[in-house]
MDAnalysis code that builds the backbone (N, CA, C; Angstrom):
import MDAnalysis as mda
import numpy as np

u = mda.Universe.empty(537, n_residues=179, atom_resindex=np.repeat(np.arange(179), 3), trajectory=True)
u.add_TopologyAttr("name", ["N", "CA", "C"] * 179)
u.add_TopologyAttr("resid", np.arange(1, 180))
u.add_TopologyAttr("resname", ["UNK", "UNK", "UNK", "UNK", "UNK", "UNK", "UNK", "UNK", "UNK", "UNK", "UNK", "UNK", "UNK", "UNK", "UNK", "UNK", "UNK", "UNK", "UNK", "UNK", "UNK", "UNK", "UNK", "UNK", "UNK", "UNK", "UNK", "UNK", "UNK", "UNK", "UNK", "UNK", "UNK", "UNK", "UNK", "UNK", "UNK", "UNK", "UNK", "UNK", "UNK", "UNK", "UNK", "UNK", "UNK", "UNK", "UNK", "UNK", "UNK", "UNK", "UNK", "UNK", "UNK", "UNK", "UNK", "UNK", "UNK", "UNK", "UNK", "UNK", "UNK", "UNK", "UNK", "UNK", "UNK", "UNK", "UNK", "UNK", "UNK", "UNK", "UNK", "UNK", "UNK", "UNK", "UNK", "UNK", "UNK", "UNK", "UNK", "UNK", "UNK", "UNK", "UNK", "UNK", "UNK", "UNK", "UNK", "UNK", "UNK", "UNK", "UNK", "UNK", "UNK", "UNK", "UNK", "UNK", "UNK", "UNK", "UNK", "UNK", "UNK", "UNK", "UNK", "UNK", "UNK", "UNK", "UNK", "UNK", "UNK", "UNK", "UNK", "UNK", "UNK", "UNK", "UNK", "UNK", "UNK", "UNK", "UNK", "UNK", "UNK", "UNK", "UNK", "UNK", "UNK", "UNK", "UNK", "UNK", "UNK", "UNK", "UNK", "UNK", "UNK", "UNK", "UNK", "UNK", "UNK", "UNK", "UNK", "UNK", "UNK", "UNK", "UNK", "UNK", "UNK", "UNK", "UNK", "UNK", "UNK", "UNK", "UNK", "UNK", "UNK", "UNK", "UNK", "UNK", "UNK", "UNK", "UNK", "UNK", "UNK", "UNK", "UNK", "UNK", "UNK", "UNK", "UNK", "UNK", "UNK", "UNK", "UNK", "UNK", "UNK", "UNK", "UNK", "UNK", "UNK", "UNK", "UNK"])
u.atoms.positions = np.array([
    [-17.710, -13.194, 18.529],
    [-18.588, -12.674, 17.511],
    [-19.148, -11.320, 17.898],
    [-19.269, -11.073, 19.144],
    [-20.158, -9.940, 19.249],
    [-19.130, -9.016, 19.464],
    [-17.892, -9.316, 19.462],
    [-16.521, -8.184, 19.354],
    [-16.710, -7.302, 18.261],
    [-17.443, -7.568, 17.222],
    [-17.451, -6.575, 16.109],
    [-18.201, -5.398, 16.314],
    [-19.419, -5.613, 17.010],
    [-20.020, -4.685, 17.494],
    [-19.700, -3.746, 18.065],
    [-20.173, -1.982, 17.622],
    [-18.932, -1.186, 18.471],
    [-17.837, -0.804, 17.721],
    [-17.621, -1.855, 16.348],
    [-16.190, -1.437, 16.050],
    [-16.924, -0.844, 14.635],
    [-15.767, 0.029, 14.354],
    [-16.211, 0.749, 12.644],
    [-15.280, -0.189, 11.585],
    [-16.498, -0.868, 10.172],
    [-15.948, -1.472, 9.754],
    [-15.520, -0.519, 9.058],
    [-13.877, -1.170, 8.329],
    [-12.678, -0.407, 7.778],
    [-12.506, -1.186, 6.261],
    [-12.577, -1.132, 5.419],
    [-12.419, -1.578, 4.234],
    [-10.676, -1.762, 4.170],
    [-10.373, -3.367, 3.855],
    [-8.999, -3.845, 3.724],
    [-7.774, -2.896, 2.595],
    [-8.551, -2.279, 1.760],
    [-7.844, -1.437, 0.709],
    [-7.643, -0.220, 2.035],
    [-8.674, 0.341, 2.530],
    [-8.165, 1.832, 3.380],
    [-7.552, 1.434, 4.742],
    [-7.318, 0.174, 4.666],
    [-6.757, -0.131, 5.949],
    [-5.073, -0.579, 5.586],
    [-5.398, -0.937, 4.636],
    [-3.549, -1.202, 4.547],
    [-2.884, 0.506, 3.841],
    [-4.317, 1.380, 3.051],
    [-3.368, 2.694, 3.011],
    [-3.009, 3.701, 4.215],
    [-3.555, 3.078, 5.348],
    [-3.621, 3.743, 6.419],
    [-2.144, 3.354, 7.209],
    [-1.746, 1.841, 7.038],
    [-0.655, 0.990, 7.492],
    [0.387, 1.197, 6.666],
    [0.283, 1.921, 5.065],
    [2.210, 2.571, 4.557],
    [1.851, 3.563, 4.654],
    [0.309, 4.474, 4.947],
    [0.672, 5.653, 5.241],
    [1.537, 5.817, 7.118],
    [1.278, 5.115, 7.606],
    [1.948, 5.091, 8.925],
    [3.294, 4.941, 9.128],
    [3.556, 4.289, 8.131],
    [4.380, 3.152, 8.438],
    [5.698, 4.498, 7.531],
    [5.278, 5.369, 6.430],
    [6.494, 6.082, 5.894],
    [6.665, 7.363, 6.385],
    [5.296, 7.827, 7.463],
    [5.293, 8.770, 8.639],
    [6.159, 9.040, 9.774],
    [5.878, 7.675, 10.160],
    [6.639, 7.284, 11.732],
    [7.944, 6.854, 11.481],
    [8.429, 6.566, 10.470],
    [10.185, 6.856, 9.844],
    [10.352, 8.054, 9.179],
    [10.078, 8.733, 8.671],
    [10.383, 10.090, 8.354],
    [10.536, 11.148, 9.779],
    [9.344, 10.893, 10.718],
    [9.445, 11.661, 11.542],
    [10.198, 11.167, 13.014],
    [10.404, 9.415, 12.732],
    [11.281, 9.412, 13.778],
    [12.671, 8.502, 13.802],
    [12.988, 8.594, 12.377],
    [14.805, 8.060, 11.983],
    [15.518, 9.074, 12.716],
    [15.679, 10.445, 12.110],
    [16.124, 11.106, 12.729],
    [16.512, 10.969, 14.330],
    [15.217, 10.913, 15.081],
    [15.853, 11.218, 16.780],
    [16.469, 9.244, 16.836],
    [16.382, 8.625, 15.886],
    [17.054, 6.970, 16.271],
    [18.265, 7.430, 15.987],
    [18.702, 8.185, 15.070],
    [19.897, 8.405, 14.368],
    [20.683, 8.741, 15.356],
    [20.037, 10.126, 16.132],
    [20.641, 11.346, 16.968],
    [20.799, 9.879, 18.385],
    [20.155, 9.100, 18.604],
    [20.131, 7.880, 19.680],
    [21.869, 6.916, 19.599],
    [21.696, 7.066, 18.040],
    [22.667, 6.499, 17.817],
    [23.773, 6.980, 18.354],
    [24.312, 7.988, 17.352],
    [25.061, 8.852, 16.909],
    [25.379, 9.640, 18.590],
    [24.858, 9.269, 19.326],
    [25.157, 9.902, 21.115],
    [25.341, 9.235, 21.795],
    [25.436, 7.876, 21.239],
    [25.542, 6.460, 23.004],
    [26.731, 6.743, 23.020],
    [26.652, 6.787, 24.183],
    [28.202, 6.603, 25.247],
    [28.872, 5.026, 24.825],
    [28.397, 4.356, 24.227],
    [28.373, 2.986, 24.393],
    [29.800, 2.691, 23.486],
    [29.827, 3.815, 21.888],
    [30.716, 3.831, 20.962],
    [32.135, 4.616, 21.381],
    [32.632, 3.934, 20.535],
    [33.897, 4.369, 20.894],
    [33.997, 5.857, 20.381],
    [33.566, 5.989, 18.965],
    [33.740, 7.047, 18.577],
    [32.140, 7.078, 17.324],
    [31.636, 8.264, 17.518],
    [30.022, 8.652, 16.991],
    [29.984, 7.822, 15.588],
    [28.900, 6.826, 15.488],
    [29.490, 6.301, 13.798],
    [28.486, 7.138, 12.823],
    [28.080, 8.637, 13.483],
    [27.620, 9.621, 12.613],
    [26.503, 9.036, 11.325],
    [25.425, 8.228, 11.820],
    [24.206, 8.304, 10.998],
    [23.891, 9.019, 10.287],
    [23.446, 9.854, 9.436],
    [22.685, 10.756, 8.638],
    [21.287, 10.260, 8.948],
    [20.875, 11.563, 9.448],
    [19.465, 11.660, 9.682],
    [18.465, 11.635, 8.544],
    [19.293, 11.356, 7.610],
    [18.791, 11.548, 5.724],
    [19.027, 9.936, 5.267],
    [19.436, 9.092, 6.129],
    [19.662, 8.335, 5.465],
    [19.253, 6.949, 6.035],
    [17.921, 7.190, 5.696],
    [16.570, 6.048, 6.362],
    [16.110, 5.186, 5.408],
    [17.267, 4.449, 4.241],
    [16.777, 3.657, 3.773],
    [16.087, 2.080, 4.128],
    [17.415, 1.804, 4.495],
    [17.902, 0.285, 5.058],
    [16.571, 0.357, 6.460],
    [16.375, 1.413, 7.461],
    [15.710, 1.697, 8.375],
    [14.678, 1.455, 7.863],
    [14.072, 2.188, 6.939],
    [12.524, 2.447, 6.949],
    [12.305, 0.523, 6.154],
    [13.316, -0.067, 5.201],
    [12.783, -1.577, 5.104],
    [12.888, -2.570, 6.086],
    [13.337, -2.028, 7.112],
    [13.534, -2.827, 8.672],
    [12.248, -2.851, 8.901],
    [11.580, -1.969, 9.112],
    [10.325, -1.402, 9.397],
    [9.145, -1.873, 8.780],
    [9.587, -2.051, 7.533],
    [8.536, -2.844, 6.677],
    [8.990, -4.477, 7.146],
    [10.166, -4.412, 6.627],
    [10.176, -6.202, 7.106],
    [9.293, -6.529, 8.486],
    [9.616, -5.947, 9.320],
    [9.216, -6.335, 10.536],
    [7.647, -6.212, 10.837],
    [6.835, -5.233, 10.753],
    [5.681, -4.999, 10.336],
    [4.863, -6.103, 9.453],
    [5.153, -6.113, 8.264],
    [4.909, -7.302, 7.572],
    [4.975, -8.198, 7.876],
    [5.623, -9.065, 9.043],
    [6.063, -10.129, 9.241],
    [4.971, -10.669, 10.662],
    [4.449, -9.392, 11.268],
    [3.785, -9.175, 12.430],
    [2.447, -9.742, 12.354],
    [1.850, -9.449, 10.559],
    [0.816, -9.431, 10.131],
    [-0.445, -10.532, 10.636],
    [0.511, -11.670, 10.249],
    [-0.700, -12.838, 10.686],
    [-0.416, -13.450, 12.188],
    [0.004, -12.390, 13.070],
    [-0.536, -12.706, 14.655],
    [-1.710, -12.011, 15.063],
    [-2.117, -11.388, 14.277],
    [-3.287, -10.300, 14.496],
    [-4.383, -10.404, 13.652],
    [-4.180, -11.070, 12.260],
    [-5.731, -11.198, 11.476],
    [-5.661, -12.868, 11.102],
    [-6.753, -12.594, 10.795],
    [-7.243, -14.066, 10.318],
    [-6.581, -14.857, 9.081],
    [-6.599, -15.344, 8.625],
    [-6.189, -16.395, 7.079],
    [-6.505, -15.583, 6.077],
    [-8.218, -15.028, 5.748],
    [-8.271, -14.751, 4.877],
    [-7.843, -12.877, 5.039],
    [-7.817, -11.857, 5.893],
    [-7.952, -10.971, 6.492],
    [-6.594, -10.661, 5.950],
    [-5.302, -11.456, 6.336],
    [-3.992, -11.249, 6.446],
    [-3.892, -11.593, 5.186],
    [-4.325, -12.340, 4.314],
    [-4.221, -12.469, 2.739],
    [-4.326, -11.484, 1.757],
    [-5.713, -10.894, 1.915],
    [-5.939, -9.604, 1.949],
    [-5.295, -8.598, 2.098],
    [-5.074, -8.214, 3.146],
    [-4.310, -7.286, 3.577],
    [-3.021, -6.893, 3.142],
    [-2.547, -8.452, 3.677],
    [-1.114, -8.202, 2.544],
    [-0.778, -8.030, 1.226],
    [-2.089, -8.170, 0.374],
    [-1.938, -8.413, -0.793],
    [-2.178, -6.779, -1.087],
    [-2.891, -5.991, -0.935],
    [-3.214, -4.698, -0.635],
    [-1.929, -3.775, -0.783],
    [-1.348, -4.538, 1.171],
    [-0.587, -3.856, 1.037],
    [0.951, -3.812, 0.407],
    [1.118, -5.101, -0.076],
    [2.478, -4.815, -0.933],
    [2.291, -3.842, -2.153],
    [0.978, -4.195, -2.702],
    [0.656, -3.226, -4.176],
    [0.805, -1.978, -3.749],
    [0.542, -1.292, -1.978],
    [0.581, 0.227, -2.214],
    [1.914, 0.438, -2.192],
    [2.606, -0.538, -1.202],
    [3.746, 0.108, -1.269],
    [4.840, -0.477, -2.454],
    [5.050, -1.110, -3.277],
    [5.383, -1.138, -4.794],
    [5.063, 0.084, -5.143],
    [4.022, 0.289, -5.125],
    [3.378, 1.709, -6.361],
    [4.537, 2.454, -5.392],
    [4.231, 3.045, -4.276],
    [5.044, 3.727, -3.830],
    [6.645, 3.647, -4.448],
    [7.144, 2.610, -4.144],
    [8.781, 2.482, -4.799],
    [8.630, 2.330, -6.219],
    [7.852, 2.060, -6.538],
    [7.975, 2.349, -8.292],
    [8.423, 0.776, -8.445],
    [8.349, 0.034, -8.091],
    [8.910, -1.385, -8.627],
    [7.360, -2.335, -8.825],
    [7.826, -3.649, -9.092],
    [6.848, -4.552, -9.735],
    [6.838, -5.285, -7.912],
    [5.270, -6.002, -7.447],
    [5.089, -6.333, -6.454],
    [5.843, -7.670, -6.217],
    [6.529, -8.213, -7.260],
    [6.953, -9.051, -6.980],
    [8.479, -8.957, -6.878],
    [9.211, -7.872, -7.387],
    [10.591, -7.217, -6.356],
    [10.301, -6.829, -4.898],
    [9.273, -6.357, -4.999],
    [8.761, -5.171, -3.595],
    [9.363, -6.775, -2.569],
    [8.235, -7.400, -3.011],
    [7.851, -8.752, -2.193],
    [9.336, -9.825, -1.788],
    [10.033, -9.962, -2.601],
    [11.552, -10.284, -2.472],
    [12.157, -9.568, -1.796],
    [12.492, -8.147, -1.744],
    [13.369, -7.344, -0.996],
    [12.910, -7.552, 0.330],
    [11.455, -7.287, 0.826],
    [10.870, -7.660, 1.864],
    [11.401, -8.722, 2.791],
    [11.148, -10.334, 1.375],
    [11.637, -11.245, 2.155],
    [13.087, -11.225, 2.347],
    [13.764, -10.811, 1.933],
    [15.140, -11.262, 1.918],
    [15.479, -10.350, 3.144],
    [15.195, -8.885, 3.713],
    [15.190, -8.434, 4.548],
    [14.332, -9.377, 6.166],
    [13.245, -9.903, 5.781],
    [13.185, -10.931, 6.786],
    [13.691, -11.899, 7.226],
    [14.383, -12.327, 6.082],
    [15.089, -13.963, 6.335],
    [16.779, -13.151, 7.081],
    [17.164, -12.070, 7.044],
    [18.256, -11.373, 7.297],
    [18.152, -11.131, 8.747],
    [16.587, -10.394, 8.917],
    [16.660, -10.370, 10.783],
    [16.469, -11.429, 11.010],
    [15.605, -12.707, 10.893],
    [15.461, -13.967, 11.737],
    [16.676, -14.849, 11.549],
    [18.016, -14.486, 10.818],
    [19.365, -15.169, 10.696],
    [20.468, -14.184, 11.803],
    [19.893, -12.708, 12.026],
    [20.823, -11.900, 13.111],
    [20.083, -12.093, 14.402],
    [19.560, -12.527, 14.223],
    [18.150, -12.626, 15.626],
    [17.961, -13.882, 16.179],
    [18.373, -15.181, 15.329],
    [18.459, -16.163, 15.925],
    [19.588, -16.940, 17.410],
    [18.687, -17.488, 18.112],
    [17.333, -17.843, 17.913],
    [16.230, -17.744, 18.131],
    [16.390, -16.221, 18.936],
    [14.794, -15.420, 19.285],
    [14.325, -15.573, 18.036],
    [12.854, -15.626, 18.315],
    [11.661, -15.123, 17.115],
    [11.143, -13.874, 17.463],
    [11.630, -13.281, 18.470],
    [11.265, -12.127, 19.235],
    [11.500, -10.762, 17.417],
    [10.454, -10.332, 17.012],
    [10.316, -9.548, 15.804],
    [11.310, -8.020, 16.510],
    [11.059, -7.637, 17.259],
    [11.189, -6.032, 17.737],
    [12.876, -6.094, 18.060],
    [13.357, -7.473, 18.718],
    [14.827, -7.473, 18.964],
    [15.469, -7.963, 17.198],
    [14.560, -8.259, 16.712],
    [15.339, -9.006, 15.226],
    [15.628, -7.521, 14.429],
    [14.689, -6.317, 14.665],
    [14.550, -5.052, 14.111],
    [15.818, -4.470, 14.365],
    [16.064, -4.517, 16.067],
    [17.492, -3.461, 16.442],
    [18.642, -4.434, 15.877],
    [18.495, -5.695, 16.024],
    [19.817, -6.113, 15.594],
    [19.931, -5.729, 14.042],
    [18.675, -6.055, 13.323],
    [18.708, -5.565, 12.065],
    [19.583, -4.156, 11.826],
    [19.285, -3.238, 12.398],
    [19.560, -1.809, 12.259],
    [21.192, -1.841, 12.248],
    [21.880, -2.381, 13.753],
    [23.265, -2.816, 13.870],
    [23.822, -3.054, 12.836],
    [23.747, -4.150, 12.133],
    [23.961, -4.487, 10.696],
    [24.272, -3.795, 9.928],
    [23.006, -3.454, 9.694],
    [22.443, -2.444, 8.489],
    [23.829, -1.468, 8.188],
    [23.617, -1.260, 9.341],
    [24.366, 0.384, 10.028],
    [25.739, 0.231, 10.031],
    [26.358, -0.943, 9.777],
    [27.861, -1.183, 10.439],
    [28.085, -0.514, 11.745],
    [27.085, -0.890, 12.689],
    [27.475, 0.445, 14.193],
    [28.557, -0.388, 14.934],
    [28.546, -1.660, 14.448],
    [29.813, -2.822, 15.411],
    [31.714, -2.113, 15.008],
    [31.234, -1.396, 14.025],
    [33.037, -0.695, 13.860],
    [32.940, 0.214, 14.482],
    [32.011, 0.870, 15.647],
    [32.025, 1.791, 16.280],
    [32.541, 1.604, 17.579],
    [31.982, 0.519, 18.331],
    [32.039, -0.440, 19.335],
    [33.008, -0.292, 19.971],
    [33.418, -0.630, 21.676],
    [34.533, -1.112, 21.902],
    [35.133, -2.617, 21.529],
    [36.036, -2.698, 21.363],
    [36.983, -3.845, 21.095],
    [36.514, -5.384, 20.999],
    [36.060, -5.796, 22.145],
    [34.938, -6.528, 23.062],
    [33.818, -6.869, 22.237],
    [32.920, -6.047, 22.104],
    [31.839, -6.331, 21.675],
    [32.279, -5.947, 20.152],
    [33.041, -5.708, 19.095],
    [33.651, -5.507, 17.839],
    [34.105, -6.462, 17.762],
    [34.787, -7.163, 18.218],
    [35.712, -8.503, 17.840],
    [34.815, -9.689, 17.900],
    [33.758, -9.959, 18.582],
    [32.438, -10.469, 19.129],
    [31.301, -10.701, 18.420],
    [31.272, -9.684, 17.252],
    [30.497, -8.849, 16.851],
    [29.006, -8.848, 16.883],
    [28.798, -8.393, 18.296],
    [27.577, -8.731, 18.781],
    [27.691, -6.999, 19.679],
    [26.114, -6.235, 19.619],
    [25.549, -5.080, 19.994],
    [26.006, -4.954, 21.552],
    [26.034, -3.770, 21.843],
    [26.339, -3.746, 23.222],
    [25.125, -3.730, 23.931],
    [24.482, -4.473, 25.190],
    [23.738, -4.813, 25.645],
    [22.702, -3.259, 26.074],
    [23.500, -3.002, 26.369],
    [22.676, -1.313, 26.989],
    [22.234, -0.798, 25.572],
    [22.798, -0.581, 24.414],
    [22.676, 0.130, 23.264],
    [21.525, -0.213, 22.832],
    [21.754, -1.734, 22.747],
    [20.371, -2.700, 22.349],
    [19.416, -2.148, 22.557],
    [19.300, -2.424, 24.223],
    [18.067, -1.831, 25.067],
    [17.380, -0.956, 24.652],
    [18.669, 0.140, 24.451],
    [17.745, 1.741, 24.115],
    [17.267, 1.328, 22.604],
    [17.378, 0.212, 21.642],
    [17.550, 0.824, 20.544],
    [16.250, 0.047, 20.437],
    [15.988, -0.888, 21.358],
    [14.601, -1.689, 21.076],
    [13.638, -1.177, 21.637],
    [13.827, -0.135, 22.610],
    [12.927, 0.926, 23.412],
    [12.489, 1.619, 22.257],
    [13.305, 2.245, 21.715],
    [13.253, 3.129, 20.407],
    [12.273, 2.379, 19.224],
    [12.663, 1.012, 19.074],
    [12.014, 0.564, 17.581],
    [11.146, -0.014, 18.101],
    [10.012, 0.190, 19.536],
    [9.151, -0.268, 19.721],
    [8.134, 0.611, 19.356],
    [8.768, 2.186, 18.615],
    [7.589, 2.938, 18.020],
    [7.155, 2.900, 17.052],
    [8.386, 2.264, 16.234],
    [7.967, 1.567, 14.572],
    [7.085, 0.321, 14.749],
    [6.627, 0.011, 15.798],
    [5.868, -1.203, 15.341],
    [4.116, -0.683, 15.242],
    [3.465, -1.376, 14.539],
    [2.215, -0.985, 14.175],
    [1.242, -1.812, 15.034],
    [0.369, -1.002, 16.207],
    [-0.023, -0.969, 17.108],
    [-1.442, -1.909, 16.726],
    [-1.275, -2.883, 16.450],
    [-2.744, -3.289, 16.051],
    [-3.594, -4.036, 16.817],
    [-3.138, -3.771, 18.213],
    [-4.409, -3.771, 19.245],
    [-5.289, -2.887, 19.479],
    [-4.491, -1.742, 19.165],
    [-5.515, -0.529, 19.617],
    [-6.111, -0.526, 18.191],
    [-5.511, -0.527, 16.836],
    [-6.108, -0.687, 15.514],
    [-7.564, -2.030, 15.654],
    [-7.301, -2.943, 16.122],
    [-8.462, -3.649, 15.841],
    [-9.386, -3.559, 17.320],
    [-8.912, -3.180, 18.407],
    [-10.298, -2.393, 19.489],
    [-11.004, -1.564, 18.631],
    [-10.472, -0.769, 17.777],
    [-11.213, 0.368, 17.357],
    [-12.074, -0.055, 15.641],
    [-11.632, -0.763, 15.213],
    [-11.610, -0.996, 13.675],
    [-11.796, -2.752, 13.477],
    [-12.784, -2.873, 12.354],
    [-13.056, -4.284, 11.987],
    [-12.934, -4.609, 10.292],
    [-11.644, -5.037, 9.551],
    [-11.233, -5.142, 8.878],
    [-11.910, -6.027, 7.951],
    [-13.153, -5.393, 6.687],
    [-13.798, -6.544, 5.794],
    [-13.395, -6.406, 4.399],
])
């Protein structure tokens, strides 16, 4: 209880515009160098040439995964809230009805926890997500293409990498108290 103290309360509406404003920041400004990550492992046989323009599938990885993060960090009613918030900003954002937004979402979740199984591990369900996404397994050697499973080193870097898309909400709630 006395954790609140100290913290600046944050109103749940400016806190989830703060979380797609982050969230379409930190993919705009860092698909690109994932792309260029890609598009340079030694790992491929031959570059499977990403477009640094082409952060769709990426940036709903990002949301799936994020979203999915939500209620390890707030409360019942907090994460109700919140989420409810934040699907409406980001709908408005895509121009769709919250209840497509909210489907694409899930269906993108139920997609990493089916490439990811049977970790529940969110951040490895993201890179495998991306793999996918990406067709990067026709890039592959032979081995891990025929397999069709990520090359272990690639992984690594790629979960090093998508550990910047995740939304930091330890340091968010040290600092901030969500009413």
């Amino acid at each position: 209880m006395f954790k609140i103290f100290g913290k600046k309360r944050i109103k749940d509406d400016k806190a989830a515009n703060i979380f797609v404003n982050t969230i379409f920041e930190t993919v705009d400004e860092g698909f690109p160098l994932v792309a260029d990550l890609i598009n340079n492992s030694p790992e491929f046989v031959k570059s499977p040439n990403v477009n640094a323009n082409d952060s769709d599938a990426f940036l709903m990885i990002v949301i799936a995964g994020n979203m999915a993060i939500i209620p390890n960090y707030l409360d019942d009613y907090q994460e109700e809230n919140f989420t409810r918030k934040t699907i409406d900003k980001f709908s408005s954002v895509f121009n769709v009805s919250e209840q497509r937004f909210l489907a694409v979402v899930k269906d993108y979740q139920s997609f990493m926890k089916k490439v990811n199984y049977p970790s529940k591990n969110t951040l490895y369900a993201m890179s495998k997500a991306v793999f996918y996404k990406y067709n990067l397994f026709e890039y592959e050697d032979d081995y891990f293409k025929n397999m069709k499973t990520p090359n272990p080193l690639l992984l690594k870097r790629l979960d090093e990498a998508m550990d910047g898309f995740i939304w930091n909400w330890d340091a968010f709630l040290d600092k901030y108290y969500i009413v």
